[in-house]
DOKE-772019 format. One record per atom (N, C-alpha, C): x, y, z. Coordinates in pm, whole numbers, padded with zeros to 5 digits, always signed. Atoms other than C-alpha are relative to their C-alpha. Example, Ala and Ser with C-alpha at 12.3 -4.5 7.8 and 13.67 -1.06 7.14 Angstrom:
BEGIN
+00089-00119+00000 +01230-00450+00780 +00090+00120+00000 -00082-00119-00006 +01367-00106+00714 -00077+00109+00073 
//
This chain:
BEGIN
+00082-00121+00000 +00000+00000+00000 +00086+00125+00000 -00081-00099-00050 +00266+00244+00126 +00079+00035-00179 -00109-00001+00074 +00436+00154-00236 -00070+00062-00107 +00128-00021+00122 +00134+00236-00473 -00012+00128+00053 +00018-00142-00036 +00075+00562-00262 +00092+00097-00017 -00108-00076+00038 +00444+00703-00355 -00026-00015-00132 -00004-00023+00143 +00370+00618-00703 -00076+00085-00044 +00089-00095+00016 +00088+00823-00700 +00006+00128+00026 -00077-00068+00000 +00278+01071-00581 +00039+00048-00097 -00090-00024+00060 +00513+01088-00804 -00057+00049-00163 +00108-00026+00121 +00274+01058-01102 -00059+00185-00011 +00079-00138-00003 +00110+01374-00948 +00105+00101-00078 -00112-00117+00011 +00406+01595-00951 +00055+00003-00123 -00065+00040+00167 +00530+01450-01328 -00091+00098-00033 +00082-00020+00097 +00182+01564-01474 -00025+00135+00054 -00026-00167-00040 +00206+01895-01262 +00133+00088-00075 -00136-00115+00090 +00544+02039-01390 -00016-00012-00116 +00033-00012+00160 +00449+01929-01757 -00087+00082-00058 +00089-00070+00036 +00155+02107-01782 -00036+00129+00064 -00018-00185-00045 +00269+02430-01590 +00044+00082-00064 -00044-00066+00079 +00443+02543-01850 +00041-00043-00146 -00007+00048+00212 +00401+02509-02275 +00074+00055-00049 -00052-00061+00112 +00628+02632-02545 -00104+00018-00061 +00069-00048+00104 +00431+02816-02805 +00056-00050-00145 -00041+00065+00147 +00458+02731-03126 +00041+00096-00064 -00121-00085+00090 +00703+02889-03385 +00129-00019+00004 -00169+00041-00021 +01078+02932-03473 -00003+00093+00131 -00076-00103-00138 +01278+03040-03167 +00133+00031-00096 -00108-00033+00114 +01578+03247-03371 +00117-00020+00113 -00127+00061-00081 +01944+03100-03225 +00055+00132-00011 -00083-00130+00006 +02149+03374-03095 +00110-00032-00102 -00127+00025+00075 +02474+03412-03340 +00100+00069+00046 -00084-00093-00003 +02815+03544-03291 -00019+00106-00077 +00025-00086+00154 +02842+03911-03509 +00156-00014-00057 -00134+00032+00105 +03073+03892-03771 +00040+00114-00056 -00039-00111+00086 +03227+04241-03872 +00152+00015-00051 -00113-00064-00021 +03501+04385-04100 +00081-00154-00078 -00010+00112+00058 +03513+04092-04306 +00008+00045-00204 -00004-00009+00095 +03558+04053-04718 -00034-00152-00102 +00051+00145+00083 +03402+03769-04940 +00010+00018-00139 +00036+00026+00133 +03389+03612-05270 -00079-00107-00020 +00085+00114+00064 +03207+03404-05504 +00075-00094-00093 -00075+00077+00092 +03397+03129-05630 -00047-00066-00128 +00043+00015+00136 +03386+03046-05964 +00111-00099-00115 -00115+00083+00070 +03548+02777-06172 +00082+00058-00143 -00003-00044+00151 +03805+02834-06422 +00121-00088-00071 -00056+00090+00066 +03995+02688-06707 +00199+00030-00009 -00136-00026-00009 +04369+02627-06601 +00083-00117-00094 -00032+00137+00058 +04628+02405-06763 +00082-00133+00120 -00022+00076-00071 +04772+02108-06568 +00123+00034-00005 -00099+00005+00034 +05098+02150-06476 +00094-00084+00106 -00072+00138-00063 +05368+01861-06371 +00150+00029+00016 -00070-00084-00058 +05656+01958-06150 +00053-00176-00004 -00074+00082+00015 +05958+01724-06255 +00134+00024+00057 -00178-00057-00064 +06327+01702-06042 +00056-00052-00120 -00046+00052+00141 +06561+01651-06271 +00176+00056+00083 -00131-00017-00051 +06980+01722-06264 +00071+00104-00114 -00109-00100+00026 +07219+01996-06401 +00085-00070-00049 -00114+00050+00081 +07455+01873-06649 +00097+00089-00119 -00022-00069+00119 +07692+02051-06858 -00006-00061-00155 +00044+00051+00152 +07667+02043-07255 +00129-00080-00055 -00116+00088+00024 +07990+01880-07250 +00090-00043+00098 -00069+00075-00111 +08161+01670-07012 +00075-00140-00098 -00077+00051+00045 +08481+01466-07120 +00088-00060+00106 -00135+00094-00095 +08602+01150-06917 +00074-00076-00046 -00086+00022+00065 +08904+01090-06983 +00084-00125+00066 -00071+00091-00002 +09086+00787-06954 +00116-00034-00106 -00136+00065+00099 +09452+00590-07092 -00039-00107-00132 +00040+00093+00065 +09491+00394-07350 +00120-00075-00048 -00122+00077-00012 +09815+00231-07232 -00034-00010+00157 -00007+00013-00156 +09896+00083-06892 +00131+00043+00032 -00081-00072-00018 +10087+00216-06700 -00024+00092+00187 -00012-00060-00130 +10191+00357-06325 -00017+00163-00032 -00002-00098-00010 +10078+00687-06272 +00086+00089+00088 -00136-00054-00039 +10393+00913-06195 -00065+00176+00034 +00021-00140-00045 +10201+01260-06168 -00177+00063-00062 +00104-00075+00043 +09875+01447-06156 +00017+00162+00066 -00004-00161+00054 +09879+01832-06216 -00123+00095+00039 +00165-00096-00032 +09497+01952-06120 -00064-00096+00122 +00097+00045-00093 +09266+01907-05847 -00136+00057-00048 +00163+00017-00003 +08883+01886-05860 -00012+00167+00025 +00062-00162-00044 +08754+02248-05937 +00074+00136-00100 -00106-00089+00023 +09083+02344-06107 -00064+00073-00177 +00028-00042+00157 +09038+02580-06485 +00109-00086-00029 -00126+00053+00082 +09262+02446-06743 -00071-00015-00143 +00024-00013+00137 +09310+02506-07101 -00015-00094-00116 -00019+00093+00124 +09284+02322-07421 +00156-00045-00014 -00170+00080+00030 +09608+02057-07451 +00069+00048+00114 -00068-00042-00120 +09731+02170-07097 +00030-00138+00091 +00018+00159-00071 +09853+01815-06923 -00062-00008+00167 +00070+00056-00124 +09660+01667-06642 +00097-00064+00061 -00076+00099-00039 +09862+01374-06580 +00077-00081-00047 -00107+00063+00044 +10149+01208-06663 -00018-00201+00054 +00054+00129-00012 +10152+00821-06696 +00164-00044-00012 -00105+00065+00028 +10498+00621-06674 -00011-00130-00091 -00040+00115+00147 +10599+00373-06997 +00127+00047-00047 -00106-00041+00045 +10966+00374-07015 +00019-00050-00166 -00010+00088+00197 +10919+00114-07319 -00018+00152-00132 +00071-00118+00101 +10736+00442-07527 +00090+00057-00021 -00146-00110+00037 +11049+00636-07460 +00078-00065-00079 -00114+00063+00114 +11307+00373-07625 -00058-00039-00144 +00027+00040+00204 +11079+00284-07897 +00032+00158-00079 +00020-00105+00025 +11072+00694-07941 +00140-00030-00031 -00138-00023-00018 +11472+00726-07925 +00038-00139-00142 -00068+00066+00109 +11527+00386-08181 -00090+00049-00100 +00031-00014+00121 +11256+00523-08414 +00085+00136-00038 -00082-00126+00047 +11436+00864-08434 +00105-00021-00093 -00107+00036+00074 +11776+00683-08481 -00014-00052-00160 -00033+00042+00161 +11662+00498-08776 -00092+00101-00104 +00017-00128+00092 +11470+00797-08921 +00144+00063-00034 -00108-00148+00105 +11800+01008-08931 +00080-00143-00076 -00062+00100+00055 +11973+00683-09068 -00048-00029-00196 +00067-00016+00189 +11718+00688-09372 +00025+00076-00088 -00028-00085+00066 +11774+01022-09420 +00115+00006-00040 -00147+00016+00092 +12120+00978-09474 +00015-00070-00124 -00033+00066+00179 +12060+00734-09744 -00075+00004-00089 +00048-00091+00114 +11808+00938-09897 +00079+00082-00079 -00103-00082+00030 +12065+01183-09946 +00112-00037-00094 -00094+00070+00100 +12339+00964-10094 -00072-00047-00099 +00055+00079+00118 +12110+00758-10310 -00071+00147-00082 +00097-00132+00088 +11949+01125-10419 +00150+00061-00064 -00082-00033+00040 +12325+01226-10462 +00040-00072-00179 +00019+00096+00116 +12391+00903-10678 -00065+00004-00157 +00086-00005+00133 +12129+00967-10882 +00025+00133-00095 -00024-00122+00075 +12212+01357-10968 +00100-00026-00101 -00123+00084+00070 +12567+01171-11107 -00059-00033-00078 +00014+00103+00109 +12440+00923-11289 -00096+00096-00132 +00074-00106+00106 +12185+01187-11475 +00103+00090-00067 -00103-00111+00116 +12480+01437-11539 +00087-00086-00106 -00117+00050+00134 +12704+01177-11672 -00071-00090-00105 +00078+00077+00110 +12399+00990-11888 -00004+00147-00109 +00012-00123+00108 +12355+01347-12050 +00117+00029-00096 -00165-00047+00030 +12740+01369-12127 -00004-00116-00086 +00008+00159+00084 +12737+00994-12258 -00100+00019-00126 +00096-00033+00107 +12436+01093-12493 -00001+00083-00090 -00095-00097+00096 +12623+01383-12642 +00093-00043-00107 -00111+00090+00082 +12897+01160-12760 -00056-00128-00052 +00071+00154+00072 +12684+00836-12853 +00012+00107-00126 +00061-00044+00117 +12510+01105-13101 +00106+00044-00130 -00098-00092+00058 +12843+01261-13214 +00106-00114-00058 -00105+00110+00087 +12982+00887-13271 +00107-00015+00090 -00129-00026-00076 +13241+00969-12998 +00044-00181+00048 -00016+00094-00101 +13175+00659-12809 -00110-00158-00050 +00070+00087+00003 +13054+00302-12870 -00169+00006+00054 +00099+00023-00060 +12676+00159-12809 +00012-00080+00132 +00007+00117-00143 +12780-00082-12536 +00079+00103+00098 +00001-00138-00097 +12953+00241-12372 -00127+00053+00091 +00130-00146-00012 +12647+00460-12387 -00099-00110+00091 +00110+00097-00061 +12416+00127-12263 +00042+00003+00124 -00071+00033-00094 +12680+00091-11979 -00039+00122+00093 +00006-00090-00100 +12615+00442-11839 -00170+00016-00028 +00195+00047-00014 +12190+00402-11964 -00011-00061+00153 +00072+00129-00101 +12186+00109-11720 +00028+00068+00169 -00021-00001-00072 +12366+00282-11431 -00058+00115+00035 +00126-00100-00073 +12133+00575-11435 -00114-00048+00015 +00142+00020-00034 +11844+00333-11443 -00043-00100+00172 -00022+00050-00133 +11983+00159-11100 +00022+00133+00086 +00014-00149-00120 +12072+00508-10914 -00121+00039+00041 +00219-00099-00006 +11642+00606-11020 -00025-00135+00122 +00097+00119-00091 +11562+00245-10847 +00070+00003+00111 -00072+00006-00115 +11835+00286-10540 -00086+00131+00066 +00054-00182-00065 +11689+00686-10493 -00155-00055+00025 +00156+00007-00053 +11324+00554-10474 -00005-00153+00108 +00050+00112-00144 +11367+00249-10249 +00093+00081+00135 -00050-00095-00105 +11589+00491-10053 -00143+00102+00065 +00184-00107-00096 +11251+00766-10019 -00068-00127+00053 +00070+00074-00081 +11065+00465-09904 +00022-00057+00093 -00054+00019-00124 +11277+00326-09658 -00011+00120+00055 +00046-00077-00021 +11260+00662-09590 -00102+00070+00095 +00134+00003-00032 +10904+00726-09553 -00019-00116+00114 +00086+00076-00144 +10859+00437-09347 +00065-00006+00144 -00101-00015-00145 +11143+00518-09094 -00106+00127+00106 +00062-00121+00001 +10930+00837-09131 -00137-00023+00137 +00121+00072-00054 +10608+00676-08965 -00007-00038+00094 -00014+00046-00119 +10769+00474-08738 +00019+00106+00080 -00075-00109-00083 +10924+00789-08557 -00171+00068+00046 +00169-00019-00046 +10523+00909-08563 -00056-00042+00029 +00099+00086-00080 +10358+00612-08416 +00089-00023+00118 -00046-00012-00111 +10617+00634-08157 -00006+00091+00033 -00004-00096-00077 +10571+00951-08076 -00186+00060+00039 +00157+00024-00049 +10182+00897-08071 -00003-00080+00163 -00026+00094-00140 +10231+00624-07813 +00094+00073+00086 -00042-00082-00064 +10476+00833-07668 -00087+00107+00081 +00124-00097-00072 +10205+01130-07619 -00095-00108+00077 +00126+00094-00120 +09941+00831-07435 +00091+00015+00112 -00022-00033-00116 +10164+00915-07147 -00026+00095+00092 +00105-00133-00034 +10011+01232-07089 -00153+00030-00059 +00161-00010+00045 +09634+01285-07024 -00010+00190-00052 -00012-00091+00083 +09593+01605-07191 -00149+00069+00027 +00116-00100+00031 +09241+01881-07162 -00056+00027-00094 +00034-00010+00126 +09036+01857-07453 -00016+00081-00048 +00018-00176-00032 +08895+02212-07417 +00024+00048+00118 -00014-00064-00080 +08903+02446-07232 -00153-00062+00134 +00119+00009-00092 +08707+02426-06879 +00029-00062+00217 -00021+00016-00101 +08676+02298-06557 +00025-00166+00064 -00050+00162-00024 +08841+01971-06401 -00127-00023+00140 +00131+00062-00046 +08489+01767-06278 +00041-00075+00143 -00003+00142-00097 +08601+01459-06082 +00167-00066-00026 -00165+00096-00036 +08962+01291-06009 -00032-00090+00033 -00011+00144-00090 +08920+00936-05980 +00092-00084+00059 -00083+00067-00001 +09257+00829-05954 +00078+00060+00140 -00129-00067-00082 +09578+00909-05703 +00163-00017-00045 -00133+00091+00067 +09949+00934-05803 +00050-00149+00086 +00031+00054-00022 +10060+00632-05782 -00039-00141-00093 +00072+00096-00004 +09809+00398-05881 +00030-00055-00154 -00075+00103+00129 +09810+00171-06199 -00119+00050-00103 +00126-00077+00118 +09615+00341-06518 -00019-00135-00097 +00042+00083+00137 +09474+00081-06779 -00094+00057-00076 +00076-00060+00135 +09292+00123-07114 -00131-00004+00038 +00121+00017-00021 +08974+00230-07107 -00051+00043+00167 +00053-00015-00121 +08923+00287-06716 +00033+00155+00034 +00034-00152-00013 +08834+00667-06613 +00067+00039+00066 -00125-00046-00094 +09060+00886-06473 -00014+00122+00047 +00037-00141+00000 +08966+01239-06444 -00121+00018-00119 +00069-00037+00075 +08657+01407-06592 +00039+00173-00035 -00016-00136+00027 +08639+01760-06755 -00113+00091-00077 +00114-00053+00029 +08324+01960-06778 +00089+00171-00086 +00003-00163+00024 +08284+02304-06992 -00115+00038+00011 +00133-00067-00070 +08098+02566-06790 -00062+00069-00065 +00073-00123+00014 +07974+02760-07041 -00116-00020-00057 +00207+00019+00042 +07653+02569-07141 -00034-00129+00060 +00062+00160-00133 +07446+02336-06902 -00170-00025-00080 +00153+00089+00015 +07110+02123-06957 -00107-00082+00118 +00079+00101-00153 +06881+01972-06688 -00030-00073-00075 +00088+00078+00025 +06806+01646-06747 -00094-00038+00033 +00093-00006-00063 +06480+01522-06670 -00087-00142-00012 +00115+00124+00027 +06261+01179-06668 -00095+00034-00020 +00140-00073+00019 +05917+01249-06796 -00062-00157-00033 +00053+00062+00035 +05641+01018-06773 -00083-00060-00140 +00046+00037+00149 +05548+00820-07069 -00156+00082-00039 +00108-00083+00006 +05176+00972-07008 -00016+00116-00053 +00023-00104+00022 +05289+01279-07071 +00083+00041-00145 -00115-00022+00156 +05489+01237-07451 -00095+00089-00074 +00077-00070+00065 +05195+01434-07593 +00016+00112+00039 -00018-00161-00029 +05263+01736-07413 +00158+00103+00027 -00125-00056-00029 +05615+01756-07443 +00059-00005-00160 -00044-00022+00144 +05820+01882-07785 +00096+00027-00021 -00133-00106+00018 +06135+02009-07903 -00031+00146-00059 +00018-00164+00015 +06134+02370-07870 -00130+00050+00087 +00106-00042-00094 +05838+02358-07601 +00145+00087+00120 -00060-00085-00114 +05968+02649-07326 -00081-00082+00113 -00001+00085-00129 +05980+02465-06955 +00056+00137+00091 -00084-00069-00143 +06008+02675-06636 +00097-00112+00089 -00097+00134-00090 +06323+02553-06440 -00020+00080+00147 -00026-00057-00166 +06364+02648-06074 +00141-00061+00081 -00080+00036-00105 +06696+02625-05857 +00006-00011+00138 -00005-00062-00166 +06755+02610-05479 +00102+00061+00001 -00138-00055+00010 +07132+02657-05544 +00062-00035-00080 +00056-00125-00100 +07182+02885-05640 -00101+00050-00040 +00158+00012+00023 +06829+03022-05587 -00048+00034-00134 -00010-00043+00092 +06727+03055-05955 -00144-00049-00028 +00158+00030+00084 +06366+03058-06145 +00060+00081-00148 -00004-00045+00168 +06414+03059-06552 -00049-00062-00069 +00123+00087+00055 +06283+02911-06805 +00133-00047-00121 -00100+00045+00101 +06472+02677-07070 -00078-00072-00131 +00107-00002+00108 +06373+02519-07394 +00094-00163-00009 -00017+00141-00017 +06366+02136-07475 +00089-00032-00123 -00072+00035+00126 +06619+02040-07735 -00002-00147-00065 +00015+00105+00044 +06652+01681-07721 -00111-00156+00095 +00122+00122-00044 +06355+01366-07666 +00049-00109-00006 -00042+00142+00012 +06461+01019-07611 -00114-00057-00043 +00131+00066+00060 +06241+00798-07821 -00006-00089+00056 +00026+00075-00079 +06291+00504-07588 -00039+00053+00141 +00032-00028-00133 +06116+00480-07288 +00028-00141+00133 -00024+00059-00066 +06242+00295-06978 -00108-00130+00072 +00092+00127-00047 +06047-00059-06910 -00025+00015+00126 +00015+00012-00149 +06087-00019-06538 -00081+00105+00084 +00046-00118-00095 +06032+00327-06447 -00107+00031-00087 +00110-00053+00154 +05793+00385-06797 +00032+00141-00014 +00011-00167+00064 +05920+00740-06834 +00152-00013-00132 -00039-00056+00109 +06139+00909-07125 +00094+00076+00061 -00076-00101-00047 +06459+01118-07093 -00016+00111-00079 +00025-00095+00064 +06436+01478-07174 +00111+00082+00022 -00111-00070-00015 +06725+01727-07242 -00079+00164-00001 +00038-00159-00013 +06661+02123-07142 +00086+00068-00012 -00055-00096+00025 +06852+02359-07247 +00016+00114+00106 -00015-00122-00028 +06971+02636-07029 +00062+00109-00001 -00100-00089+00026 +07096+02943-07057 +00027+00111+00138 -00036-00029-00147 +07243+03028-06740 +00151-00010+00011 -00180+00049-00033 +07627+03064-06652 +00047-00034+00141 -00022+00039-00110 +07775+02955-06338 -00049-00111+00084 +00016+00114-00046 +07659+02639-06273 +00047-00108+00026 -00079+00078-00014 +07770+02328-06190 -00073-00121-00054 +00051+00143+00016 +07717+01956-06310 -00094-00106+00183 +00013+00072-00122 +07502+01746-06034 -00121+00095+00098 +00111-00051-00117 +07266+02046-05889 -00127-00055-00060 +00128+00019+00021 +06884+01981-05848 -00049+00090-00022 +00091-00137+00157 +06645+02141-06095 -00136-00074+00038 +00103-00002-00026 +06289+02164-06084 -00069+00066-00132 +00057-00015+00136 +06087+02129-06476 -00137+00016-00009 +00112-00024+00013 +05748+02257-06490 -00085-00038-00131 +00037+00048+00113 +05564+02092-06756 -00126+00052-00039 +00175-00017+00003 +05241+02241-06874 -00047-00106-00107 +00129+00125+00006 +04955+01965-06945 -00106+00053-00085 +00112-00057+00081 +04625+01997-07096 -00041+00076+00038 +00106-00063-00047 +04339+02180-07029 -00113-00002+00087 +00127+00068-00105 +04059+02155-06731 -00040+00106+00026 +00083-00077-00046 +03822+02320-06549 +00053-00031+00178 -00041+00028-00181 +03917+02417-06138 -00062+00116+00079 +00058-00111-00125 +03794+02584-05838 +00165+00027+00115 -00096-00040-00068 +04054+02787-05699 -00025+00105+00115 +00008-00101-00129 +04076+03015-05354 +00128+00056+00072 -00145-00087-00107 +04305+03289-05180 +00043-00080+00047 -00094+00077-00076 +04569+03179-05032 -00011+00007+00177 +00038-00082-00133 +04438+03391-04742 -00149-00056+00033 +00144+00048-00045 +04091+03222-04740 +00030-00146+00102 -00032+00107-00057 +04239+02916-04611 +00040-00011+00129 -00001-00076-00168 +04221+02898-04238 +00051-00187+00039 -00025+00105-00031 +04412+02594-04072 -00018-00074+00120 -00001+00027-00142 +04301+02386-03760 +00035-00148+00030 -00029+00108-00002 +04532+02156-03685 +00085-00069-00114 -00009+00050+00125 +04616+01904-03959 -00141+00010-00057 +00086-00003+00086 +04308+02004-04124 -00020+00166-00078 +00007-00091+00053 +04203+02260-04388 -00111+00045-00041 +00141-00076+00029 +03932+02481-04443 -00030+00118-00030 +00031-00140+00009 +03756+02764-04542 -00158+00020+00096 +00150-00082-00089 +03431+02990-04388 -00055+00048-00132 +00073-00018+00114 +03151+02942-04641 -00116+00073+00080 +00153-00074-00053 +02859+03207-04622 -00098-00017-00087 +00143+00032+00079 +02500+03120-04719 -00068+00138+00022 +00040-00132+00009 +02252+03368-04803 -00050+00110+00096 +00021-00087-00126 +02173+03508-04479 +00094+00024+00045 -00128-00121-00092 +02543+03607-04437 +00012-00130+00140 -00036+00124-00107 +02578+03257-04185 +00113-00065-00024 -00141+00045+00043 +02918+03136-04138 +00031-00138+00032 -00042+00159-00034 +03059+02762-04160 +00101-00015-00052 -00147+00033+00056 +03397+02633-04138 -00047-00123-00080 -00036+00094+00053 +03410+02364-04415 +00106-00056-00002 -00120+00099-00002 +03654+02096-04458 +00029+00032-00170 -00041+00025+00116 +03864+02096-04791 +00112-00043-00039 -00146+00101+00015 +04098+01896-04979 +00081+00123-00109 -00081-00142+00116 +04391+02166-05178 +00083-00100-00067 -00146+00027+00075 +04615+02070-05463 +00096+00101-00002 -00141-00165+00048 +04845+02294-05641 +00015+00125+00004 -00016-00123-00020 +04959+02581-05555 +00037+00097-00117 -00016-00049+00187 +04929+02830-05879 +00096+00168+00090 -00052-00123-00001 +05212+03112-05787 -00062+00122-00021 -00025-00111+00108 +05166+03335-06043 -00173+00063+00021 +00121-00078-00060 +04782+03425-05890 +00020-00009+00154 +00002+00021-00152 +04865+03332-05498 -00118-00070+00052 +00109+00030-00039 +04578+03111-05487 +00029-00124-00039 -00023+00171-00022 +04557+02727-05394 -00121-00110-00082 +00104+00058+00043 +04352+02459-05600 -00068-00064+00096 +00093+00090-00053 +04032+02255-05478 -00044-00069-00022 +00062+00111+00051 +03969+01953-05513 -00110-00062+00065 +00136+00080+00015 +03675+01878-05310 -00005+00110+00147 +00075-00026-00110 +03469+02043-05047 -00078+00163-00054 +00056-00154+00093 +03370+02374-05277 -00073-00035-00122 +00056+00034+00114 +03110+02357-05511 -00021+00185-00090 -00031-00187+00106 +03119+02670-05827 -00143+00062+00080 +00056-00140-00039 +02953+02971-05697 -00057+00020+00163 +00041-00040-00130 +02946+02950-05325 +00089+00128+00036 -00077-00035-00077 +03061+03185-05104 +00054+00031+00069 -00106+00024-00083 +03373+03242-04907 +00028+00099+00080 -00091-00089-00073 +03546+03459-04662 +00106-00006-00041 -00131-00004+00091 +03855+03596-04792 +00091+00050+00105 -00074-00035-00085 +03988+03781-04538 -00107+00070+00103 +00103-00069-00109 +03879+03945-04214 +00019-00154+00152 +00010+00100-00101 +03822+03742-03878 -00155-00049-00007 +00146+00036+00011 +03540+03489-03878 -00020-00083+00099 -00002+00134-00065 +03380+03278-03640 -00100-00117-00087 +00045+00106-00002 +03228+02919-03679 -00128+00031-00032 +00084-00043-00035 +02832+02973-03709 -00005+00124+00049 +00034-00154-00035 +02851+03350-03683 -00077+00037-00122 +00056-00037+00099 +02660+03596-03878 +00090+00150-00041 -00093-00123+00049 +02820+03880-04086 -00130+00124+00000 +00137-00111-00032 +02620+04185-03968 +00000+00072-00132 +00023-00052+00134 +02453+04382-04249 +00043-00054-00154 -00044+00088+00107 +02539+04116-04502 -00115-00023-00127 +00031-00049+00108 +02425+04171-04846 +00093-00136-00162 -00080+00093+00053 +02490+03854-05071 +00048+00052-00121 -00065-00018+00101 +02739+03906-05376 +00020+00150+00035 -00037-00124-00042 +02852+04221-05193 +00145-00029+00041 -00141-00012-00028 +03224+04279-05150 +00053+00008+00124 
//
């Protein structure tokens, strides 16, 4: 009994406070923060081109590694990494005593030839004056035919002694020049003019044919190379202009594409591309930055200043037509410089709009707000 009489109670007092006091019917209007001192737009899509931001490397337009093409102990190097040096100025010296004696016996038997060029050229002047003298007197009767044949025959051996003399000669000649070719492979030598790249070697060490020894860049024309995705062979040309960008040293220019590799790499699927720049003072090996422009699209872009950050997240303050403020969420791509305004790829639909600058809150209202008003 006692338990039924508290419920009844309790009942009372429920159906008393409920019906002491009604809400009326209608909106109740939510207070808002005010929002002044603010600046908006209306975003609006527009047609940009795509553009594809490639690293790439700094190379000069000529680089020359140079290696022997004899073996041989290396007895002296002349430059360090960095050094100028002229066209035919020696790098490094290579030891081959052999090169020297072949040099020294081809000499000897060059001047040896020449000596018996000389006599056999002597020989022969003889034998011509005294065939002329002999041919005077044949005609005049002076002198027998087996005379006159006798000095014929010995001017026609002096002509054949004087020409195997020039050819011994000549080939003493040759030898003395392929020894003094092989002679020069003892010294690495500067092709042009420019700057010494890379030293691979130390004196010292043992040079063989073919293996690299020093490189030698010339600074006065460089290229970025660049990988470019196979995707993109349609939008790339010879003679298309490419913005480059440096860090170091800090540089923004623009270069022009000279040469396209028609193979494209199985592994990575891109294409090598040569850029042209015209820039002085650079070096082989810095990082470059190739701006590629792409096709054509349609984008929703926003200040750089509309973009309000909380956290790791990104957003802007969209206003509806009563001037009501909401942070949205949005996803940004690329950043377009050359207006200061960031792309959108999702959370903006064309013609809302935004707060640009000014302070905003969350759900505030922008007092005296006037839509598509500045």
């Amino acid at each position: 009994m006692i338990r039924h009489f508290f419920t009844a109670i309790l009942i009372s007092v429920i159906f008393t406070y409920g019906c002491g006091e009604k809400i009326k019917p209608g909106n109740k209007e939510i207070p808002r923060p005010t929002i002044t001192a603010v600046k908006t737009a209306k975003i609006t899509k527009s047609t940009i081109n795509d553009i594809y931001e490639i690293s790439g490397t700094v190379k000069a337009e000529n680089v020359a590694t140079l290696s022997s093409k004899i073996m041989g102990e290396i007895k002296s190097i002349a430059v360090k990494e960095g050094d100028t040096v002229k066209a035919g100025q020696t790098l490094l010296t290579i030891g081959a005593g052999e090169f020297a004696n072949k040099s020294a016996q081809a000499q000897a038997g060059e001047a040896e030839a020449e000596a018996g060029l000389n006599m056999a050229k002597e020989n022969k002047q003889l034998a011509d004056t005294t065939y002329e003298r002999f041919k005077k007197l044949y005609e005049d009767k002076a002198i027998s035919r087996q005379e006159f044949d006798e000095v014929e025959t010995k001017r026609k051996l002096a002509a054949i002694s004087y020409s195997q003399a020039s050819a011994a000669h000549q080939r003493a000649r040759s030898a003395l020049g392929e020894a003094h070719v092989f002679s020069g492979y003892t010294k690495i030598t500067a092709p042009f003019n420019g700057i010494v790249g890379k030293k691979m070697v130390d004196t010292g060490a043992m040079a063989a044919p073919g293996v690299p020894l020093i490189t030698v860049e010339d600074p006065s024309s460089f290229n970025v190379i660049i990988n470019v995705d196979e995707g993109l062979a349609s939008d790339i040309k010879k003679g298309t202009q490419v913005d480059l960008s440096l860090s170091t040293p800090p540089l923004k220019t623009k270069g022009t594409v000279t040469e396209i590799s028609p193979l494209v790499d199985s592994t990575a699927r891109t294409f090598s591309v040569k850029i042209a720049i015209a820039q002085k003072g650079l070096r082989s090996g810095l990082y470059a930055v190739a701006a590629i422009r792409g096709g054509q699209r349609q984008s929703i872009d926003v200040p750089e200043s509309a973009i309000v950050e909380k956290g790791q997240l990104r957003g802007v303050y969209v206003v509806d037509s009563n001037g009501v403020v909401t942070y949205r969420l949005i996803t940004t791509g690329r950043k377009l410089a050359a207006t200061g305004t960031l792309e959108v790829l999702s959370g903006l639909t064309d013609g809302e709009e935004i707060i640009t600058a000014g302070t905003a809150v969350d759900g505030g209202q922008i007092t005296g707000y006037a839509q598509g008003a500045k």
